[in-house]
OpenMM code with the backbone's topology and positions (N, CA, C; nanometers):
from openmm import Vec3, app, unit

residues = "UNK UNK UNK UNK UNK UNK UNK UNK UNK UNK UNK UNK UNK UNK UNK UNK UNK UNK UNK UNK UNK UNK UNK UNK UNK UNK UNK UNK UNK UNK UNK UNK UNK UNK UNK UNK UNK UNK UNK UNK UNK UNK UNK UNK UNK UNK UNK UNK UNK UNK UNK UNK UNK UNK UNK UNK UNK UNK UNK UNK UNK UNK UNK UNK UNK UNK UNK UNK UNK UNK UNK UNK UNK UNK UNK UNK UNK UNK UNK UNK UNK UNK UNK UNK UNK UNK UNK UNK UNK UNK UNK UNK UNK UNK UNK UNK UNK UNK UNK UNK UNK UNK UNK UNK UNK".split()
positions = [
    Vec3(0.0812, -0.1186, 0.0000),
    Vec3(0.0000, 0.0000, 0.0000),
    Vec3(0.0860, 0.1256, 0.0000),
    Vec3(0.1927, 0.1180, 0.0902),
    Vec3(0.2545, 0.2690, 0.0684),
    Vec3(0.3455, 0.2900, -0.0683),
    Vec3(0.3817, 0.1646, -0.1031),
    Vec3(0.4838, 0.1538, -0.2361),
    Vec3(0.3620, 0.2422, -0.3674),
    Vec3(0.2495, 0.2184, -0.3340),
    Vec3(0.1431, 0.2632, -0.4535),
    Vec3(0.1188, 0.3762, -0.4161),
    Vec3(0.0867, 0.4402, -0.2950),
    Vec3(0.0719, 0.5638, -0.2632),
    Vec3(0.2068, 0.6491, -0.3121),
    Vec3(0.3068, 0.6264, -0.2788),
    Vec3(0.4801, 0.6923, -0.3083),
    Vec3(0.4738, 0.7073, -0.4709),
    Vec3(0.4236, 0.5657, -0.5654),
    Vec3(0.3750, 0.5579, -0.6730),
    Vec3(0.2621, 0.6939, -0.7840),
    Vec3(0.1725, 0.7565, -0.6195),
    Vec3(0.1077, 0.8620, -0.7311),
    Vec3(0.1798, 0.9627, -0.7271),
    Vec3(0.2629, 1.0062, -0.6258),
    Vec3(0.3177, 1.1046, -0.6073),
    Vec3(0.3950, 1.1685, -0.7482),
    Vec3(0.3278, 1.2425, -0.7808),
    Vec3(0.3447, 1.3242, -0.9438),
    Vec3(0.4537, 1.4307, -0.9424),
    Vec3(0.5144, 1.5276, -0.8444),
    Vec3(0.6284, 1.6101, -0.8032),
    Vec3(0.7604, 1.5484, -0.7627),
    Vec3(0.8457, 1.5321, -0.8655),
    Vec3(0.9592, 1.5448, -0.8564),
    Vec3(0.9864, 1.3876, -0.8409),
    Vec3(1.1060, 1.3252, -0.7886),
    Vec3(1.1855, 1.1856, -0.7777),
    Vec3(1.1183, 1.1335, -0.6606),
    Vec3(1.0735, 0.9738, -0.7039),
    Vec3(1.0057, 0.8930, -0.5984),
    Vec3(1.1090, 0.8342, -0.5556),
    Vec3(1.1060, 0.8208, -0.4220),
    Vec3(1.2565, 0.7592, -0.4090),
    Vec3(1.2012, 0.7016, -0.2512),
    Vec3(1.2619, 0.5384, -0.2930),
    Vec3(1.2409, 0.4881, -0.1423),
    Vec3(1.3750, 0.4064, -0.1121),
    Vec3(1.3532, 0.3844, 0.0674),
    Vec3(1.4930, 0.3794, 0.1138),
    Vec3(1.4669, 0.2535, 0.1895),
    Vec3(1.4942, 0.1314, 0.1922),
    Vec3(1.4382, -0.0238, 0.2044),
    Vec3(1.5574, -0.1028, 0.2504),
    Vec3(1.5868, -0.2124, 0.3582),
    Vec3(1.6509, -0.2973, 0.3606),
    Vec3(1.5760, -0.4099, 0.3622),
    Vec3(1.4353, -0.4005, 0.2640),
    Vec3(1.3738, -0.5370, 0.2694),
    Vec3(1.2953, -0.5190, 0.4132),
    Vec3(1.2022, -0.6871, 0.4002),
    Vec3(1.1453, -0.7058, 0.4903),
    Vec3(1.2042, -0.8363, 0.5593),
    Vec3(1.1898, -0.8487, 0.7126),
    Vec3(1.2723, -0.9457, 0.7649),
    Vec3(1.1537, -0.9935, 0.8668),
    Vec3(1.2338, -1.1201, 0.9166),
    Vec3(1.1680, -1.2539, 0.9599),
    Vec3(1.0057, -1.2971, 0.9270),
    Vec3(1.0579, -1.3448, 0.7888),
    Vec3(0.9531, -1.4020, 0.6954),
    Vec3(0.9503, -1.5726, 0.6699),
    Vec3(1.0467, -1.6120, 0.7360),
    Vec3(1.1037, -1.7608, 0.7070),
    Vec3(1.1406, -1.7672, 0.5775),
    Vec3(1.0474, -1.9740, 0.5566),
    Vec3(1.1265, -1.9286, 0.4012),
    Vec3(1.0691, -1.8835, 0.2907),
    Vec3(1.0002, -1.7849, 0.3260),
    Vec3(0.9000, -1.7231, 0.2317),
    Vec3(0.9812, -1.5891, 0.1978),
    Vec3(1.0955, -1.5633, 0.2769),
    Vec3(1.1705, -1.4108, 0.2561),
    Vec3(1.2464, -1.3869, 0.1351),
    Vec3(1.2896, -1.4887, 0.0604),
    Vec3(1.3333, -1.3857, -0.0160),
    Vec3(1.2441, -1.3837, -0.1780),
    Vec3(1.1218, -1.4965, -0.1559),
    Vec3(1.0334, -1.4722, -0.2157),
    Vec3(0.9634, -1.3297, -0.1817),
    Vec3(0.9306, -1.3013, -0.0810),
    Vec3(0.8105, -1.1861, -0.0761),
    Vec3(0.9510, -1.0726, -0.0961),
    Vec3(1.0648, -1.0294, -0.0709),
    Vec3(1.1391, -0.9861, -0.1038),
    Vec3(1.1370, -0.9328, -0.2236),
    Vec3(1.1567, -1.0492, -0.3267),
    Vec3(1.1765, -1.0425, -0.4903),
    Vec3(0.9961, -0.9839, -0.5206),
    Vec3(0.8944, -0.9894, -0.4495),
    Vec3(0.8069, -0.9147, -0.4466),
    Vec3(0.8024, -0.7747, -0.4792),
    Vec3(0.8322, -0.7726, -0.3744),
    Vec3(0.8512, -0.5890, -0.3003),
    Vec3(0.9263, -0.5314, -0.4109),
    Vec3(1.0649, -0.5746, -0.4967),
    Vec3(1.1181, -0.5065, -0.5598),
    Vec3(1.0188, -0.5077, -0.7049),
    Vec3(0.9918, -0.5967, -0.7804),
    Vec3(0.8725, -0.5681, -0.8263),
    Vec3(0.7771, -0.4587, -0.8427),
    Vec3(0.7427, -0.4602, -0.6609),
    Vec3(0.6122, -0.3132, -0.6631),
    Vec3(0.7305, -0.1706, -0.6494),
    Vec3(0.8202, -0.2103, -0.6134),
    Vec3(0.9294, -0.0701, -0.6404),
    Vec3(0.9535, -0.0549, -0.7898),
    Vec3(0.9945, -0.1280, -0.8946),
    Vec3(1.0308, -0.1234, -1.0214),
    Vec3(0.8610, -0.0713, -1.0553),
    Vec3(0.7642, -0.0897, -1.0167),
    Vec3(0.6641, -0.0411, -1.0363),
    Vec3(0.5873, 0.0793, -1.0287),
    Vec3(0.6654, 0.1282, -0.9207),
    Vec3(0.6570, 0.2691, -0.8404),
    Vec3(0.7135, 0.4208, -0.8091),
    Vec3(0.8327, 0.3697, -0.8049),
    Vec3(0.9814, 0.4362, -0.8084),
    Vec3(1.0512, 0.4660, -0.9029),
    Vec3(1.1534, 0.6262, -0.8628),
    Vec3(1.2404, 0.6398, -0.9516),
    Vec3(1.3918, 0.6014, -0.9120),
    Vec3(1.3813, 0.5550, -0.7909),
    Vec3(1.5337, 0.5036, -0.7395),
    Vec3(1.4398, 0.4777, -0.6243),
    Vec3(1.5619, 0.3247, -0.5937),
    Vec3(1.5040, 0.2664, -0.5033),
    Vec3(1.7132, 0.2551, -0.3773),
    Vec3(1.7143, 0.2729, -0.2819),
    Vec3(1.7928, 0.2964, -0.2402),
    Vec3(1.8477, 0.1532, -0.1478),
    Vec3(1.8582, 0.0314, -0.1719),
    Vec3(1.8645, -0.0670, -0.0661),
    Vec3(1.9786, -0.0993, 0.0236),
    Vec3(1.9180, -0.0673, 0.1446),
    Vec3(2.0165, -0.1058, 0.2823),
    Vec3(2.0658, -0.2379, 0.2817),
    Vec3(2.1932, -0.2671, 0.3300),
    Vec3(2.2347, -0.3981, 0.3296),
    Vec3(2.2800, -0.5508, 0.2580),
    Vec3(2.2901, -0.6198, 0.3060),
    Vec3(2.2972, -0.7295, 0.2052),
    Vec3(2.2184, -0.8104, 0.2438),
    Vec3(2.1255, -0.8235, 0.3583),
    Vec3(2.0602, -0.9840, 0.4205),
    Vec3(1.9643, -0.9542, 0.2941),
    Vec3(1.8777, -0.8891, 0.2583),
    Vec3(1.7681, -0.9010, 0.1161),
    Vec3(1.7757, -0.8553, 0.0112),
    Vec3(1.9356, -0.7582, 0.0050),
    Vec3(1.9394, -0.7473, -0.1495),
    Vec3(1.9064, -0.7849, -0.2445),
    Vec3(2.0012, -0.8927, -0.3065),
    Vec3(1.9735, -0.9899, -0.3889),
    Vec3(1.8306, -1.0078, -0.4377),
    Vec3(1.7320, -1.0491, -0.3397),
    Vec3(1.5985, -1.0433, -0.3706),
    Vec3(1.5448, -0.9469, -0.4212),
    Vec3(1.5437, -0.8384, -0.3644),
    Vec3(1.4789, -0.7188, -0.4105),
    Vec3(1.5398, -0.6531, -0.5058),
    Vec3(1.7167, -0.6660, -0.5980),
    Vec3(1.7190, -0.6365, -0.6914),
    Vec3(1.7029, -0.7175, -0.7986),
    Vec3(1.6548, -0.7866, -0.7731),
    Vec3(1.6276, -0.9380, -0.8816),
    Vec3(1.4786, -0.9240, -0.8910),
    Vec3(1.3877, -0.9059, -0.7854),
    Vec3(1.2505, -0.8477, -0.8812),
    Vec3(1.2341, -0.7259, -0.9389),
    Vec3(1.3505, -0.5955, -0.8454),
    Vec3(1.3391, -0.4629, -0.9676),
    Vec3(1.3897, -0.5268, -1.0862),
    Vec3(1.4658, -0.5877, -1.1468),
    Vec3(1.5377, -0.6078, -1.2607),
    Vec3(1.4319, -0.6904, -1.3446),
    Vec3(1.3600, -0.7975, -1.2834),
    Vec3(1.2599, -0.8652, -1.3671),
    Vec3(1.1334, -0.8467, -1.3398),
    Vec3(1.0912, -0.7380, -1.3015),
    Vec3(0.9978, -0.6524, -1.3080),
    Vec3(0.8712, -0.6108, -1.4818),
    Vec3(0.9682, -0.7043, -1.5496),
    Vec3(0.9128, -0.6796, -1.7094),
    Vec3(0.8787, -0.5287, -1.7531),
    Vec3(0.9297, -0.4201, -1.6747),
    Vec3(0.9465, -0.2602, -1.7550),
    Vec3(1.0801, -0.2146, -1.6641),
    Vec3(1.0549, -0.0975, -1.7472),
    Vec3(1.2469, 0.0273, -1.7208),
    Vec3(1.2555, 0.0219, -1.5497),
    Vec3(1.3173, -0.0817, -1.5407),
    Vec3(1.3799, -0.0087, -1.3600),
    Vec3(1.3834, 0.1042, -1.3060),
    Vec3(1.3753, 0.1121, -1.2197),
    Vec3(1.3846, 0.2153, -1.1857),
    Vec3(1.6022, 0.2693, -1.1512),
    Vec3(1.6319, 0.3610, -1.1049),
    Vec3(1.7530, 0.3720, -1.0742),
    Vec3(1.7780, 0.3031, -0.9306),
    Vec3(1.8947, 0.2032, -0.9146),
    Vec3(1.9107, 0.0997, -0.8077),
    Vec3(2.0555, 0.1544, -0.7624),
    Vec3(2.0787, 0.2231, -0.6487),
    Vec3(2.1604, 0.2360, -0.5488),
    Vec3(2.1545, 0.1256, -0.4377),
    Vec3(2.2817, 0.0334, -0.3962),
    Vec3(2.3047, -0.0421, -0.3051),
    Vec3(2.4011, 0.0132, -0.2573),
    Vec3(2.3470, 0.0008, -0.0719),
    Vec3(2.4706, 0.1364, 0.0278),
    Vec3(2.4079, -0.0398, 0.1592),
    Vec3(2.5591, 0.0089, 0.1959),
    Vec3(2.5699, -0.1131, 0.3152),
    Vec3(2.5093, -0.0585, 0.4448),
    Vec3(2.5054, 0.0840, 0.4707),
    Vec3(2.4476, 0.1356, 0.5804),
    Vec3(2.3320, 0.2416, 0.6009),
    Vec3(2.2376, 0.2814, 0.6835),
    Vec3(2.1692, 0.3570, 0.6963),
    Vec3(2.2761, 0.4982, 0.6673),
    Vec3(2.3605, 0.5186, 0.7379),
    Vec3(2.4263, 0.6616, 0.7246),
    Vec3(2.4739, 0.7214, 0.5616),
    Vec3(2.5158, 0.5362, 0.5412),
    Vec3(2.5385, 0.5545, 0.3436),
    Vec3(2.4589, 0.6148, 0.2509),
    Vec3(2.3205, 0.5426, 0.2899),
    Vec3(2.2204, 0.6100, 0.2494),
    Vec3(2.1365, 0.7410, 0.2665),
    Vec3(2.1839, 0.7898, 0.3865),
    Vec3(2.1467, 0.9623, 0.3754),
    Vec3(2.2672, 1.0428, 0.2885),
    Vec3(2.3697, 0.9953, 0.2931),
    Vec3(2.4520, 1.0624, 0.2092),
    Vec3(2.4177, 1.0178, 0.0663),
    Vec3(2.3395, 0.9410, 0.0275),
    Vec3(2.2935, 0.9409, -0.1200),
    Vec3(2.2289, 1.0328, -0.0976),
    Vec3(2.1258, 1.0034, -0.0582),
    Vec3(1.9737, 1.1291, -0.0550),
    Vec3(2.0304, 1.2159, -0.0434),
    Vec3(2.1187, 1.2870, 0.0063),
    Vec3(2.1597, 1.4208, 0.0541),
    Vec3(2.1853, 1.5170, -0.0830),
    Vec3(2.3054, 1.4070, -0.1742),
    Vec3(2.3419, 1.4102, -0.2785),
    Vec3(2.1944, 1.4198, -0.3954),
    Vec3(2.1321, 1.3815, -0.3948),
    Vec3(2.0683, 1.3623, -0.4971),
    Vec3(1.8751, 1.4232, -0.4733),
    Vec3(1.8933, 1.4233, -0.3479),
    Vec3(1.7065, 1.5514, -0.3398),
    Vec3(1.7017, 1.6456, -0.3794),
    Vec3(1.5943, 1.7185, -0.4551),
    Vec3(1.5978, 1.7903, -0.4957),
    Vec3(1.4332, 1.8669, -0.4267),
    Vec3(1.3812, 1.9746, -0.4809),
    Vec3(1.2365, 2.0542, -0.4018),
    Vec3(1.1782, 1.9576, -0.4585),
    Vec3(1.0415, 1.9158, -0.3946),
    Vec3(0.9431, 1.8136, -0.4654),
    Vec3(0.9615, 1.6994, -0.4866),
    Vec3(1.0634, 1.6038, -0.4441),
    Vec3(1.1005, 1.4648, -0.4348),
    Vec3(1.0391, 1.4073, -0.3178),
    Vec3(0.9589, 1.3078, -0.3093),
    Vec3(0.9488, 1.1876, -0.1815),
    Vec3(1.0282, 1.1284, -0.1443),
    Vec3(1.0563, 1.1017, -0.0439),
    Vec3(1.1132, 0.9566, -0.0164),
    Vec3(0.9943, 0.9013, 0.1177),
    Vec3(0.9932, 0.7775, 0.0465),
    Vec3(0.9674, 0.6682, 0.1721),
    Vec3(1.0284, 0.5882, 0.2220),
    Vec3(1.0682, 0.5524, 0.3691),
    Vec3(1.1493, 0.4937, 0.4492),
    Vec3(1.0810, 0.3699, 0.4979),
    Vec3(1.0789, 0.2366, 0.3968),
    Vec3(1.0080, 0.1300, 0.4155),
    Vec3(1.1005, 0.0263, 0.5319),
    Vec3(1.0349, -0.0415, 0.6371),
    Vec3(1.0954, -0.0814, 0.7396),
    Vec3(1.2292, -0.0243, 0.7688),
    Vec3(1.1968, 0.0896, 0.8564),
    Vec3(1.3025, 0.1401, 0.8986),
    Vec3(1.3508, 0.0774, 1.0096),
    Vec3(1.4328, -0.0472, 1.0227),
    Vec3(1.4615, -0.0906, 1.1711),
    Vec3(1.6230, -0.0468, 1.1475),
    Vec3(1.6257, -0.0222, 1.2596),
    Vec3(1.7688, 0.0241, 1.3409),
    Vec3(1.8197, -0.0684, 1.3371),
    Vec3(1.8125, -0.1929, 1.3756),
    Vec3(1.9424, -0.2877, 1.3743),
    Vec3(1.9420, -0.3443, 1.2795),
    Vec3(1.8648, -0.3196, 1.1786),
    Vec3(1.8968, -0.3714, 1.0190),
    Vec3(1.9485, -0.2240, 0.9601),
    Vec3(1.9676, -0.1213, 0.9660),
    Vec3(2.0141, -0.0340, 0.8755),
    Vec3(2.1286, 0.0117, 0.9922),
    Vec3(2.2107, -0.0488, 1.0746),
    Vec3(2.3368, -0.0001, 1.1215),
    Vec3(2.4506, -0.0404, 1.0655),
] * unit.nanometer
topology = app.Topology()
chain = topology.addChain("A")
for resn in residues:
    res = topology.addResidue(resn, chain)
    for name in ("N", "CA", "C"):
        topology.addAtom(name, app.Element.getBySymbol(name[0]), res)
């Protein structure tokens, strides 16, 4: 639901900031390869924290069957404000999908 909402947002770069979703069993890096999917669907850069769900989630942006969106991989939460920092502009979103602290340290 929020990936589609971030999705209407018509002003400027959609941009979300994700290390995946965690303790899913073994359904994770299926619903994973999901999520990137509804990002390649939604987004104009998708920013992913870490390595535990990478893989997944850039493997459904990529086979997503249309134009990816732009894919930044940063190993840390702090990495990733220094993208954003770099690259916001007036009128850009970002959404901060599971923001947990001990997954984005």
């Amino acid at each position: 639901m929020a990936m589609e909402v971030l999705g209407a947002m018509t002003n400027g770069k959609r941009i979300v900031v994700t290390p995946g979703m965690i303790e899913l069993g073994e359904r994770q890096y299926e619903l994973n390869r999901e999520l990137g999917v509804n990002i390649a669907k939604n987004v104009d850069v998708a920013i992913v924290v870490g390595e535990y769900n990478r893989d997944a989630i850039v493997e459904g942006i990529e086979n997503a069957g249309i134009q990816p969106p732009k894919v930044v991989t940063v190993d840390s939460f702090a990495a990733a404000q220094q993208e954003l920092a770099a690259m916001l502009q007036s009128g850009d979103t970002v959404l901060y999908e599971n923001d947990l602290p001990d997954t984005f340290k």
